[in-house]
C-alpha positions in Angstrom: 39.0 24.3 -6.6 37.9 22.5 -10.1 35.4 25.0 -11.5 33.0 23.5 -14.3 31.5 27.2 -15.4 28.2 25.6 -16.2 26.0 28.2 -16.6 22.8 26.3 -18.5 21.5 22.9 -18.6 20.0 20.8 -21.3 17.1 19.7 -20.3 13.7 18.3 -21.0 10.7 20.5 -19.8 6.6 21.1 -19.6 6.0 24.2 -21.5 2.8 24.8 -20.2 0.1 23.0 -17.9 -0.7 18.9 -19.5 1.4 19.9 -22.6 4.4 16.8 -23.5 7.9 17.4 -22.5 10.0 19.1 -24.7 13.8 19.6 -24.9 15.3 22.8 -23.9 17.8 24.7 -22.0 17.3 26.3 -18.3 19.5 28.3 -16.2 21.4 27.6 -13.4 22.2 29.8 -10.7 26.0 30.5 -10.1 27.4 27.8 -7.5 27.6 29.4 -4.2 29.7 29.2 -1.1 27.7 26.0 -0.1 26.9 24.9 -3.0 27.4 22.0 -5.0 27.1 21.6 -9.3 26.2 18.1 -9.9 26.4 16.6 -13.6 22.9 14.5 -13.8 23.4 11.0 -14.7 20.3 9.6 -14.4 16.8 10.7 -13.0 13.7 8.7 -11.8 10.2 9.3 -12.9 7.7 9.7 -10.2 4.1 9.5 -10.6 3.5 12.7 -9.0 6.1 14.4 -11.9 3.1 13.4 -13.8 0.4 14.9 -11.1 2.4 18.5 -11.3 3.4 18.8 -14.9 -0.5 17.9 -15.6 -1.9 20.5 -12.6 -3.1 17.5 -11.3 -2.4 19.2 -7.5 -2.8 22.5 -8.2 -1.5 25.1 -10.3 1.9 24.2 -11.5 4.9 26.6 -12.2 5.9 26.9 -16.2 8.4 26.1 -17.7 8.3 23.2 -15.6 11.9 20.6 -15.4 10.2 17.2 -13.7 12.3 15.1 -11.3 12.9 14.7 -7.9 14.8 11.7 -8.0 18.3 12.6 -8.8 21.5 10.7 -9.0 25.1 12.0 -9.9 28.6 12.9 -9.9 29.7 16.2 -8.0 31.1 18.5 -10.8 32.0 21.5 -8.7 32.2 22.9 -4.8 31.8 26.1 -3.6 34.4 27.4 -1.7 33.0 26.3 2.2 31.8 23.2 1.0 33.1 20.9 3.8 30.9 17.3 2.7 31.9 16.6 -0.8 34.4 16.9 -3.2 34.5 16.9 -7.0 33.7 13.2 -8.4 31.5 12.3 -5.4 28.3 10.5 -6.4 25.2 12.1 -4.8 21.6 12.3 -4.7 19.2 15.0 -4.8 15.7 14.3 -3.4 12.7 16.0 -3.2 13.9 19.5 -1.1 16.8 21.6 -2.1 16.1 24.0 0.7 14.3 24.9 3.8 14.3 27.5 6.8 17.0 25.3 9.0 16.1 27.4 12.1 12.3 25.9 12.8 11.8 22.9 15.4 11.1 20.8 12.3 14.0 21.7 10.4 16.0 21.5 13.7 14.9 17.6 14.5 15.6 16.9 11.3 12.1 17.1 9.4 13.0 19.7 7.1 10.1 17.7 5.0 7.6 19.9 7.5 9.6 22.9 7.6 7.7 25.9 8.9 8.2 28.6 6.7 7.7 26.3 4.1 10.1 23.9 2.2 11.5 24.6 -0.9 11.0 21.8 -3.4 13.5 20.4 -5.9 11.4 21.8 -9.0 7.6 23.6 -9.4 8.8 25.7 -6.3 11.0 28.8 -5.9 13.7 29.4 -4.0 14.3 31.8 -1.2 15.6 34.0 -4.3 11.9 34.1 -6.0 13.6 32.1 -8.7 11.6 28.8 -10.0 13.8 25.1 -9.1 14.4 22.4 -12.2 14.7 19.1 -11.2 16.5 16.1 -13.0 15.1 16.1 -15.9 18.4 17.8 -17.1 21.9 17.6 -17.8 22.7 19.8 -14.6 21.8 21.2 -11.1 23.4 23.3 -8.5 22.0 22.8 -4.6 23.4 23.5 -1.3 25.6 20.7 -0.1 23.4 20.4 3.0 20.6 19.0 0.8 22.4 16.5 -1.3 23.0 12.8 -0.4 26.0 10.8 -0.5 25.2 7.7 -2.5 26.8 4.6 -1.2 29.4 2.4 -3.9 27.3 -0.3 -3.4 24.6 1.2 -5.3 24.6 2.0 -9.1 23.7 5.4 -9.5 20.8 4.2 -12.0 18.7 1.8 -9.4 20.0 4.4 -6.6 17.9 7.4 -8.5 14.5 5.9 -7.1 15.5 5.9 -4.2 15.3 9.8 -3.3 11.9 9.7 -3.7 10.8 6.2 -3.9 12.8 4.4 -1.1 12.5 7.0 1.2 9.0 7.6 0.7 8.8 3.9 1.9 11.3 3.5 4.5 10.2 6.6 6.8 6.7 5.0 7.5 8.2 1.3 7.6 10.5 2.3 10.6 8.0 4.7 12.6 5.7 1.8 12.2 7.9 -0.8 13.6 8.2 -3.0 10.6 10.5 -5.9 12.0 10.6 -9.5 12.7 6.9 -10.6 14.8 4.8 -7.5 12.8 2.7 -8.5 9.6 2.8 -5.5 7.1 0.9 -5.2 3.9 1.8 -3.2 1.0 -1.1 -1.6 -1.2 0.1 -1.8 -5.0 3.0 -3.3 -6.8 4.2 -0.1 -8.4 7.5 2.0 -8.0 6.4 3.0 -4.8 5.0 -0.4 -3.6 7.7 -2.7 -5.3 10.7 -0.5 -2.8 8.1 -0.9 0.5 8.2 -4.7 -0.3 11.9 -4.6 -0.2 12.5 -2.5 2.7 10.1 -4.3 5.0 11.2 -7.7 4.3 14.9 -6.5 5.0 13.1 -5.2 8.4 12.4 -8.3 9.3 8.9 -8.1 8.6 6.3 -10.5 7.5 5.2 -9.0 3.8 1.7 -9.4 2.1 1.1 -7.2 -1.1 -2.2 -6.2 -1.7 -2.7 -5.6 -5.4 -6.0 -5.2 -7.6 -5.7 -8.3 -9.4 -2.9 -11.6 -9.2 -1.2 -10.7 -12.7 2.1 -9.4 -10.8 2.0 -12.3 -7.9 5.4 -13.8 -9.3 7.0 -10.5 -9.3 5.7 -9.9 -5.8 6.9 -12.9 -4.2 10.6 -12.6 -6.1 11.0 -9.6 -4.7 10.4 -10.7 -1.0 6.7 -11.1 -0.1 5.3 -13.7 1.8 2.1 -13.4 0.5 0.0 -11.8 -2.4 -3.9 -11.4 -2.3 -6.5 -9.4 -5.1 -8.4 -6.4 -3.5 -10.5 -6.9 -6.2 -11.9 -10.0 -5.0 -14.2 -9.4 -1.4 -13.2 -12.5 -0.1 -9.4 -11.2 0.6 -11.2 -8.5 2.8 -13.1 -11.6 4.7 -10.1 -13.7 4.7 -7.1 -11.0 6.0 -9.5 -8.9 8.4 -7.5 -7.7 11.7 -4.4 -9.1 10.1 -2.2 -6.3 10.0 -0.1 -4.4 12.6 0.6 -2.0 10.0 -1.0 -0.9 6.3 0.9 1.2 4.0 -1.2 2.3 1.0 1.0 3.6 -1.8 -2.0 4.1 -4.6 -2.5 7.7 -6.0 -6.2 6.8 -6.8 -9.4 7.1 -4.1 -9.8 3.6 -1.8 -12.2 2.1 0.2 -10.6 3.2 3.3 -13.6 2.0 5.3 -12.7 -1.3 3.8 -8.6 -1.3 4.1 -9.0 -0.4 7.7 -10.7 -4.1 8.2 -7.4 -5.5 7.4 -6.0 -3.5 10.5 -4.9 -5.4 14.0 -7.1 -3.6 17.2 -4.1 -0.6 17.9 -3.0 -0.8 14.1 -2.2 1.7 11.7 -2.9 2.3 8.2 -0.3 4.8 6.6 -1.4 6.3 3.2 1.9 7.8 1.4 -0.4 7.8 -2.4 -1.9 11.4 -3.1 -4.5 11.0 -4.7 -6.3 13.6 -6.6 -9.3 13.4 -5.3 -10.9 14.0 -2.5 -11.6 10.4 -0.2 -14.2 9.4 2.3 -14.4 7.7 5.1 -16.9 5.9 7.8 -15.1 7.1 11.1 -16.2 4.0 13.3 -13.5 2.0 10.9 -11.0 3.6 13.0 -13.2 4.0 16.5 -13.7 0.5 16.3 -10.4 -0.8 17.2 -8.5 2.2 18.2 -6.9 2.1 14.7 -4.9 4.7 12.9 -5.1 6.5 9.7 -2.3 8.4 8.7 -0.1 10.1 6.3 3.6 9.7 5.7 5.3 12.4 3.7 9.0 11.6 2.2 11.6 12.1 5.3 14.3 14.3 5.8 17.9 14.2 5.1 19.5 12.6 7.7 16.7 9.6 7.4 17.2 9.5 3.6 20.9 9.2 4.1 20.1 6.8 6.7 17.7 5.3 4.2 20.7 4.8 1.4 23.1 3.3 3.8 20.9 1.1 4.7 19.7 0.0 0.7 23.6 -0.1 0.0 23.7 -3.0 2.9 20.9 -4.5 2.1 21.9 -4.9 -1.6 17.9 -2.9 -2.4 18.3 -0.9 -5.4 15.0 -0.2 -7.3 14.2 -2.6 -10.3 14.0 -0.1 -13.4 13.4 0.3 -17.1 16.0 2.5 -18.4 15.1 4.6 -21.3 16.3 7.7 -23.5 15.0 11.1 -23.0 13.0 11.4 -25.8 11.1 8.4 -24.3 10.1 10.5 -21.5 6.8 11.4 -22.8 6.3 7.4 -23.8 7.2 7.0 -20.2 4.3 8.9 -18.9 1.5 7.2 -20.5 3.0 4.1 -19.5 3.0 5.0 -15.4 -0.9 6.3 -15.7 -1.1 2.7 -17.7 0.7 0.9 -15.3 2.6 -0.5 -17.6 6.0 -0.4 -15.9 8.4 -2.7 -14.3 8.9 -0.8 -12.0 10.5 2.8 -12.3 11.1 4.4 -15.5 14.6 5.7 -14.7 15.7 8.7 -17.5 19.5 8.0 -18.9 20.8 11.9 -19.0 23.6 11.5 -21.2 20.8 11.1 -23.9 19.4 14.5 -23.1 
C-alpha cells in the first residue's frame, strides 16, 4: 500500500465570522482503515460557502476551510479500502459521514440521516473534530462517501457537480422531468445553468425564468426552449398554469404566491435556493390547484454517483471560470454580484 504521510494541508480559510479568506495550513486526520487521502485538484465555489463563512445561516465553526464541491486524484487507501485505488479520480460532495444504520441512511438518503449528517466542512465529525473542505491542497474521507468521477468528465467542470449537479438532478428525476413535462428553471446561475442541462437531457421541455433577458443567449445555448423576465408581470399573465414542475434555485426571498401561478393544477414547485430570510406565502396559491411546494436538499450517494454517470453520458460538465486561489476572495464578491459565468471553480495547485 502507497502511503503519502500527509499529515497537513495548505489551504485557504475564514479566520473568523465575514472576515476574507486567508491562506493557511490545517490538519488532517491520519487515513484510516476506510479511508481514502485525496490530493485536491480543483474545488467549486458554492453560494452557500459564502452563506456559512459569512454566518449567513447560523453560527459558523472557525477556522473555517470552504468547499463542498471536490474533485481529485486518490493519493492513499487505508488498508480495507475495497472501492478505490491510488490514482483514481474522485469527488467529494457535501457529507463525509453519517450514522449508516438509520432508515434514511439505509435507503440511501444519508442527506436526512437521523442522528444527523456530518458535513464536508463547518461540521464536526463523530470524533468532535471540525471538517475542512476543498478549499485545500488535501483531504482524507471514508471511501464510502467519495464518488468515482467518470473519464469522460474533466475533473475541473466535474467539481460542480457534487454540489451543483446533484442539487439539480435529485428534484429533476423525483419530479418526472422527461419528454411530454414542461419544467422551468428559476435563475441562470451555477445552480440554475446545471438544472437547464440536466432537464433538457431528461427529455424535458426547458423555460428559464430569470429577472431580466441579459443572459437569454446563454440560456438558450445551453438547452432551453424558452426564456422569459420575472421582472416583467406580463410573463406571470402569459406562463400561468404552464408548468408540471417549478424548480427555484434563488438564495434570495420570492413571490411564491406569484411562482405558484406558473404551476399546472397537481404541479409542484421545488425550491432548492436557501435563502436567508424568512419567506411568505398566501396558502390558497397551493389549495387552489392541489399544487405543491417543496424543498429538495442535495441527494445521497448512490444518486450523486448515479448523477455523474449520467453527466459523463450526457457530455454535462458545468461551464466555469477558473481562477487562482488568491482570487478566491475576488470570487466571492463576484457570486453575491452575479457576476459569474457560471461556477467559479478554485485551481488547487495554486494554493
Amino acid at each position: 500500500m502507497y502511503r503519502a504521510t500527509v499529515t497537513e494541508a495548505a489551504a485557504y480559510a475564514v479566520p473568523a465570522a465575514k472576515a476574507p479568506l486567508e491562506r493557511t495550513t490545517v490538519p488532517l486526520r491520519a487515513v484510516g482503515p476506510q479511508d481514502v487521502l485525496i490530493e485536491i485538484r480543483y474545488a467549486g465555489i458554492c453560494h452557500s460557502d459564502i452563506h456559512q463563512a459569512r454566518d449567513g445561516w447560523g453560527e459558523g465553526i472557525y477556522p473555517m476551510v470552504p468547499g463542498h464541491e471536490i474533485a481529485g486524484v486518490v493519493a492513499e487507501v487505508g488498508e480495507r479500502v475495497t472501492h478505490f485505488a491510488v490514482g483514481d479520480r474522485v469527488g467529494v460532495g457535501c457529507l463525509v459521514d453519517s450514522c449508516r444504520t438509520c432508515e434514511y441512511c439505509l435507503r440511501g438518503e444519508e442527506q436526512f440521516c437521523a442522528e444527523g449528517p456530518v458535513f464536508t466542512y463547518n461540521a464536526r465529525g463523530r470524533d468532535g473534530e471540525p471538517t475542512y473542505g476543498g478549499y485545500a491542497s488535501h483531504v482524507v474521507v471514508d471511501e464510502n462517501y467519495a464518488v468515482r468521477i467518470p473519464d469522460a468528465l474533466s475533473l475541473d467542470v466535474a467539481a460542480p457537480l457534487l454540489c451543483a449537479g446533484i442539487t439539480l438532478y435529485s428534484p429533476l428525476k423525483r419530479g418526472q422531468a422527461g419528454p411530454g413535462r414542461k419544467v422551468a428553471v428559476v435563475g441562470l446561475g451555477g445552480l440554475g445553468h446545471m438544472g437547464v442541462k440536466i432537464a433538457k437531457a431528461l427529455g424535458a421541455e426547458v423555460t428559464v425564468l430569470s429577472q431580466t433577458l441579459r443572459k437569454k443567449d446563454d440560456g438558450l445555448a445551453l438547452g432551453a426552449d424558452h426564456f422569459h423576465a420575472t421582472s416583467d408581470p406580463a410573463t406571470f399573465e402569459a406562463l400561468a398554469g404552464r408548468f408540471d414542475l417549478v424548480v427555484s434555485t434563488v438564495s434570495a426571498p420570492l413571490d411564491f404566491t406569484a411562482y405558484l401561478g406558473l404551476v399546472k393544477t397537481g404541479g409542484t414547485l421545488v425550491n432548492v435556493g436557501a435563502p436567508e430570510e424568512p419567506v411568505t406565502l398566501n396558502l390558497f396559491s397551493v389549495i387552489g390547484g392541489n399544487k405543491s411546494l417543496s424543498g429538495s436538499m442535495i441527494g445521497g450517494i448512490a444518486e450523486t454517483q448515479e448523477m455523474l454517470d449520467f453527466c459523463a453520458e450526457h457530455g454535462l460538465g458545468a461551464e466555469i471560470e477558473l481562477i487562482r486561489a488568491d482570487q478566491v476572495n475576488e470570487a466571492y464578491e463576484r457570486v453575491v454580484a452575479g457576476d459569474v459565468r457560471y461556477r467559479f471553480v478554485i485551481d488547487n495547485s495554486t494554493i
